[in-house]
Each structure stands twice: as structure tokens, then as C-alpha cells.
Backbone as a chain_set.jsonl record, in Angstrom:
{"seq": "XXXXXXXXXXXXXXXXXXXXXXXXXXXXXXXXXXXXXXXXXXXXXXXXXXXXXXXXXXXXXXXXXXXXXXXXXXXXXXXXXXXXXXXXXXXXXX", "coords": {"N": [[41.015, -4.157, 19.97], [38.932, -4.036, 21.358], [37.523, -1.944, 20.452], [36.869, -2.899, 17.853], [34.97, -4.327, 19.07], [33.04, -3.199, 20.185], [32.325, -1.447, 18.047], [31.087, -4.005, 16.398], [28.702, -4.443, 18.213], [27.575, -2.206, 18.918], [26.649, -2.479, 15.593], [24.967, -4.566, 15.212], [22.894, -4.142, 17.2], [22.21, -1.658, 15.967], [21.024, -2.676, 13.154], [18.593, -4.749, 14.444], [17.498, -2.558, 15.921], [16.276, -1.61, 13.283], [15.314, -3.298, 12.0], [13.25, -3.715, 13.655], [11.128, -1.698, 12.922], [10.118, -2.175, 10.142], [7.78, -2.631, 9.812], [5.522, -1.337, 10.445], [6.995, 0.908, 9.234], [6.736, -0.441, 6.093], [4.242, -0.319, 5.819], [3.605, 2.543, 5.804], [4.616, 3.16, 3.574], [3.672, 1.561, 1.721], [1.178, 2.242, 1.487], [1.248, 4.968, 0.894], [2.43, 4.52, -2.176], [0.234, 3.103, -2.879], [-1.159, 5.25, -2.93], [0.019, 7.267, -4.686], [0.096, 5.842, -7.007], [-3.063, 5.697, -7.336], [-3.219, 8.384, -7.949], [-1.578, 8.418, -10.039], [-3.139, 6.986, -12.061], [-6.069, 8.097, -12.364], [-6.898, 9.977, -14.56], [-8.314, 12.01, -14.898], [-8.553, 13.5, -13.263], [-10.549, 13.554, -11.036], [-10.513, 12.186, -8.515], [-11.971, 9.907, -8.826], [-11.375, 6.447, -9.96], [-12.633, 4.981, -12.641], [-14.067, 2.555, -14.439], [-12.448, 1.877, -16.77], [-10.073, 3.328, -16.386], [-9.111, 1.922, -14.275], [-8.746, -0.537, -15.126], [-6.146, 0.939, -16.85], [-4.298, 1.788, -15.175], [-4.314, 0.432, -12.788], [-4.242, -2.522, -12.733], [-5.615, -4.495, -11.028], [-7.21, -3.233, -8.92], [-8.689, -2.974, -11.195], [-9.559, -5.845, -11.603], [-10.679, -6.536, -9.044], [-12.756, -4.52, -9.333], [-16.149, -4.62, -9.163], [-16.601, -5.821, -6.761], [-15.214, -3.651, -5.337], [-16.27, -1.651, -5.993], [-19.171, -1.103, -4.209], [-21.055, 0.37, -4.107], [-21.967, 0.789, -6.619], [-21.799, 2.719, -7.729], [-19.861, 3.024, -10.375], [-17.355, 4.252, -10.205], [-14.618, 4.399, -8.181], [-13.334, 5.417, -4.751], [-10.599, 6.44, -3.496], [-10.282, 5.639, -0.823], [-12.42, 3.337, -0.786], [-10.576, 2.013, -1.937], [-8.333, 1.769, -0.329], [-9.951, 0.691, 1.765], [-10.712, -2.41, 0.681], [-8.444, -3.343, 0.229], [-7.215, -3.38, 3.3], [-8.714, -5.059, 3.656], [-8.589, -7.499, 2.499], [-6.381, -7.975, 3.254], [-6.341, -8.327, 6.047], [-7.679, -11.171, 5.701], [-6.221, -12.444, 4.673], [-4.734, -12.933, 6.753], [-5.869, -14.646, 8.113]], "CA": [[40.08, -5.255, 19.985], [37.711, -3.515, 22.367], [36.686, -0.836, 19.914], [35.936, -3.656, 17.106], [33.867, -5.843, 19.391], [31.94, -2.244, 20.407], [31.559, -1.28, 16.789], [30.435, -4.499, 16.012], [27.876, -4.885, 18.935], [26.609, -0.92, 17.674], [26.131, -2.619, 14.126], [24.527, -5.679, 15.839], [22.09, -2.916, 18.142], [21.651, -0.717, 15.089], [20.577, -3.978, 13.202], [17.861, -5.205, 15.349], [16.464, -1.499, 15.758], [15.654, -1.408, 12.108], [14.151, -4.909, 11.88], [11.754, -3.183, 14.416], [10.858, -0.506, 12.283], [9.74, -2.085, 8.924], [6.321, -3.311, 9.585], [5.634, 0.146, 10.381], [7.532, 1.597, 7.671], [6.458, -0.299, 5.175], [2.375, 0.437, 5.779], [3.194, 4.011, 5.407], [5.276, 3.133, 1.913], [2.721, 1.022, 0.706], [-0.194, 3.465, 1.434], [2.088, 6.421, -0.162], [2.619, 4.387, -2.621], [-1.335, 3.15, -3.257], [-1.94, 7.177, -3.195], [0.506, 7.56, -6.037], [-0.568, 5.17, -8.446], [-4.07, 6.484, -7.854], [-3.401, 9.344, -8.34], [-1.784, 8.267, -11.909], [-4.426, 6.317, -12.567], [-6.928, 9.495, -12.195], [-6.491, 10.512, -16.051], [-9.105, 12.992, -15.383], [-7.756, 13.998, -11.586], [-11.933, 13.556, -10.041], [-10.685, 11.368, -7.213], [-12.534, 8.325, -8.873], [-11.105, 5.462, -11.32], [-13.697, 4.405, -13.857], [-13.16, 0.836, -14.608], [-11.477, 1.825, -18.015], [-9.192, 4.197, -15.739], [-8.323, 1.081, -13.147], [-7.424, -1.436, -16.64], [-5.448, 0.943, -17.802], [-3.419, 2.176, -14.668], [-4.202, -0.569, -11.712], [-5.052, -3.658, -13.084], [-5.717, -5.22, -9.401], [-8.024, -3.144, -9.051], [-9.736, -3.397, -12.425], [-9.888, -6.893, -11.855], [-12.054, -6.606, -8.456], [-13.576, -3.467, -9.597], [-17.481, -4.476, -8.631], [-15.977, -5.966, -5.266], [-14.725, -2.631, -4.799], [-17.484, -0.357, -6.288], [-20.064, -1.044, -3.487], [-22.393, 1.2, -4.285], [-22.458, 0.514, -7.876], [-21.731, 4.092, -9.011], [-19.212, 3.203, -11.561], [-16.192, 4.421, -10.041], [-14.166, 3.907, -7.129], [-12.176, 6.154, -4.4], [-9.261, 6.069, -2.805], [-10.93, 5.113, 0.431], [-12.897, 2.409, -1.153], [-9.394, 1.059, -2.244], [-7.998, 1.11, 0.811], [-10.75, -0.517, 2.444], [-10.419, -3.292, 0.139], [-6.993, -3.332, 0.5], [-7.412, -3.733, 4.279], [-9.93, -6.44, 4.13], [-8.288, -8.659, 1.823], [-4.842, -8.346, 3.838], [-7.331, -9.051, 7.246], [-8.246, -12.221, 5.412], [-5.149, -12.952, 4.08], [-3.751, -13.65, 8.033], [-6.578, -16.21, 9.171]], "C": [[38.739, -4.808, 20.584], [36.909, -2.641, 21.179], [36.415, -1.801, 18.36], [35.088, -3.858, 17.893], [32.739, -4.68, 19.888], [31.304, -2.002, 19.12], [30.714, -2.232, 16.248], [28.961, -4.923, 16.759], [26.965, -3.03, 18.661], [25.729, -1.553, 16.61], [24.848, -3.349, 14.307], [23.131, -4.652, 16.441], [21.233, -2.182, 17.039], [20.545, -1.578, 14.189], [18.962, -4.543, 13.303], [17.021, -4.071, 15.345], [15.661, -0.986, 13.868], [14.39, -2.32, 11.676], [12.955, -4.582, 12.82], [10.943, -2.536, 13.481], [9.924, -0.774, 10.638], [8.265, -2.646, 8.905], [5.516, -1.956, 9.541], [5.322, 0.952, 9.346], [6.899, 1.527, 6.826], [4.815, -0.022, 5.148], [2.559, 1.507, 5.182], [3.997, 3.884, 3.686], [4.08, 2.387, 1.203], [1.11, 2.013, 0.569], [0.491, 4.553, 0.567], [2.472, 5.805, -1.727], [1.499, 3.87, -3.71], [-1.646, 4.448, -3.883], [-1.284, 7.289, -4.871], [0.086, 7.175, -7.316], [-2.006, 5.297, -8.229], [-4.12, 7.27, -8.293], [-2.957, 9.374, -9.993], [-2.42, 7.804, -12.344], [-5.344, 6.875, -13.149], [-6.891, 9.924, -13.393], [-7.075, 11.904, -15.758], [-9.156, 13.475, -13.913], [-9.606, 14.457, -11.108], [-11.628, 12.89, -8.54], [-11.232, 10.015, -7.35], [-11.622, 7.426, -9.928], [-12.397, 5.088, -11.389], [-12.829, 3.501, -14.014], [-12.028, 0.596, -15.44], [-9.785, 2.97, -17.157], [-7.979, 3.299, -14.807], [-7.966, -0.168, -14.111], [-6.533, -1.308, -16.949], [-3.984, 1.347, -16.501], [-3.366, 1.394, -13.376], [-4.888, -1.756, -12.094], [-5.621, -4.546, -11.85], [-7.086, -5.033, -8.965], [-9.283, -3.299, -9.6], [-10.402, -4.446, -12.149], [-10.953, -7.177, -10.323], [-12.504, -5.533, -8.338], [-14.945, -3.49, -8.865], [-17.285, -4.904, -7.477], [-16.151, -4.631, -4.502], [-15.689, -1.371, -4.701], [-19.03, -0.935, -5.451], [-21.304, -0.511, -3.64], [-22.767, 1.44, -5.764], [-22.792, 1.784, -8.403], [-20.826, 3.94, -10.009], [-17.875, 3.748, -11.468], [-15.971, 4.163, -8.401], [-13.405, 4.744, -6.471], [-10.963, 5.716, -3.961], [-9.301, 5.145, -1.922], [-11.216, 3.711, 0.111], [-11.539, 1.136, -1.168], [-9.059, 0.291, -1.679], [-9.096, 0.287, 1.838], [-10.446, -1.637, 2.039], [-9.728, -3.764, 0.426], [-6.842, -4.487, 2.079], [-7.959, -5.197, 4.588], [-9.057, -7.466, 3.54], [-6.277, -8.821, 3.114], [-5.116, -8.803, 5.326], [-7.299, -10.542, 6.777], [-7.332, -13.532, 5.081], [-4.151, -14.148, 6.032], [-4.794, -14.535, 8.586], [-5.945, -16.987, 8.417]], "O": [[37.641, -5.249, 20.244], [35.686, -2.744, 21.089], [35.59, -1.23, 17.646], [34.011, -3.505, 17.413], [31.582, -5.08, 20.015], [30.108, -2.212, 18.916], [29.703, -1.847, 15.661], [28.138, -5.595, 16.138], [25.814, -2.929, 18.235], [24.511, -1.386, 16.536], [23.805, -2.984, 13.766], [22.254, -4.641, 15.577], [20.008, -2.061, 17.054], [19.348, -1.339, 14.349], [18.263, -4.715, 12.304], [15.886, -4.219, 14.891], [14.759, -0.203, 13.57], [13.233, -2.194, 11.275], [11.857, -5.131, 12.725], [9.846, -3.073, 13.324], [9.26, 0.1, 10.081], [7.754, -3.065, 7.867], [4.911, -1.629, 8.52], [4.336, 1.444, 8.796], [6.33, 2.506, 6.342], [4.364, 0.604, 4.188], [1.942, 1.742, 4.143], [3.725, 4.688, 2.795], [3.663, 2.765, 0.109], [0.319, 2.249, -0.344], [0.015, 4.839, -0.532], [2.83, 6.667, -2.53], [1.587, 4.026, -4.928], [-2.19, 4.695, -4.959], [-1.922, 7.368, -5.921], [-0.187, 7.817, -8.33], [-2.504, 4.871, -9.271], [-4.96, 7.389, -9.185], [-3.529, 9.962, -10.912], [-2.502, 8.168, -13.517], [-5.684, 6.509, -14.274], [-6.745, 11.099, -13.055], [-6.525, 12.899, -16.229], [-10.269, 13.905, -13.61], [-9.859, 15.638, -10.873], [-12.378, 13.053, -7.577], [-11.143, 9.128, -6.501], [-11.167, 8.112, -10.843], [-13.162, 4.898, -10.444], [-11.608, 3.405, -13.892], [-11.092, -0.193, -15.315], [-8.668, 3.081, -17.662], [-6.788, 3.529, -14.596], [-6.927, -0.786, -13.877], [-5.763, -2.193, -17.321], [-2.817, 1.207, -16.866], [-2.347, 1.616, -12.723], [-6.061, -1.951, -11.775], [-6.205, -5.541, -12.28], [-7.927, -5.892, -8.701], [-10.386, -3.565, -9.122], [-11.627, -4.435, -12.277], [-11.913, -7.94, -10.435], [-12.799, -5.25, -7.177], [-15.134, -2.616, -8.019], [-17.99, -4.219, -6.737], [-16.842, -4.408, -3.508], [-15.858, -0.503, -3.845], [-19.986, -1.167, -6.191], [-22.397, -0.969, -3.306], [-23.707, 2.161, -6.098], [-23.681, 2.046, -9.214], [-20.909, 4.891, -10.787], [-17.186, 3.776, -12.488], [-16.833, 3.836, -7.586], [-12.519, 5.178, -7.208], [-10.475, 4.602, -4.148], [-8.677, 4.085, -1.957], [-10.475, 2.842, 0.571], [-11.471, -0.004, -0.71], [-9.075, -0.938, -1.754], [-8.798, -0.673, 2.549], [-9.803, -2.266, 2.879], [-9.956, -4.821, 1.014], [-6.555, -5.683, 2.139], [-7.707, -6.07, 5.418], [-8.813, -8.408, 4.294], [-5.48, -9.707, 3.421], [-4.306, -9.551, 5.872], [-6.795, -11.264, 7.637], [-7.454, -14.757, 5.129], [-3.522, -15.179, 6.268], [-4.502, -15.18, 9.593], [-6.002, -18.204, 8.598]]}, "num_chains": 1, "name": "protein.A"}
């Protein structure tokens, strides 16, 4: 009985330390996971999406493209992204 009510107060322990862990976690999955689909996006691997680049492989983007393109060169970096990214998920918690 003893070595259930330990295993289950482990599971219980183990549990709890995970539920710590995913706010964390998932930042670094969703950034690794931003990177990726830029990087497929990239048809032409410069580091920028062109608008026809962020239609065809991040529509999210596409769709606040001039939001995103600040400086009104016509494409967009990574950085830029994640700024975006940032701001709108800032905005999202007021």
C-alpha cells in the first residue's frame, strides 16, 4: 500500500513539475517552429519573404504583410516577424 500511495504521490510531483515547464517550453517550440516555416517559406533562401513568398507559405503573415514591412522595402525578416509576433501577443493580454 505504501509503495502505491509513493508511486502515486511521484506521479502527482512529476505532474505538477511539468505543468511548470510549458510556458517556457512552448515559447521555444513556437519560435523553432516560426524559424521553420520561414525558412520554408524562403523559396529563394535570402532571409526575406516577398509578399508572394508569405501567400504562398505563411498566410498570417501575408495577410499583415505592410504591418510587418515597416520600412516598406518589400520584404520582411525573420526579426521583423517576430517582433510582430511579440507585439500582437503583448496586446493580446491587456
Amino acid at each position: 500500500m505504501k509503495a502505491v500511495l509513493g508511486a502515486m504521490a511521484g506521479a502527482v510531483i512529476a505532474a505538477l513539475a511539468l505543468t511548470a515547464l510549458p510556458a517556457h517550453a512552448q515559447e521555444g517550440k513556437a519560435a523553432q517552429k516560426l524559424e521553420e516555416r520561414f525558412a520554408a517559406a524562403d523559396k529563394d533562401h535570402d532571409g526575406k519573404l516577398t509578399k508572394a513568398e508569405a501567400q504562398a507559405g505563411m498566410p498570417r503573415v501575408a495577410k499583415h504583410f505592410d504591418e510587418i514591412d515597416t520600412q516598406k522595402t518589400g520584404a520582411v525578416t525573420l526579426e521583423q516577424v517576430k517582433q510582430f509576433a511579440a507585439a500582437q501577443m503583448k496586446d493580446r493580454k491587456k
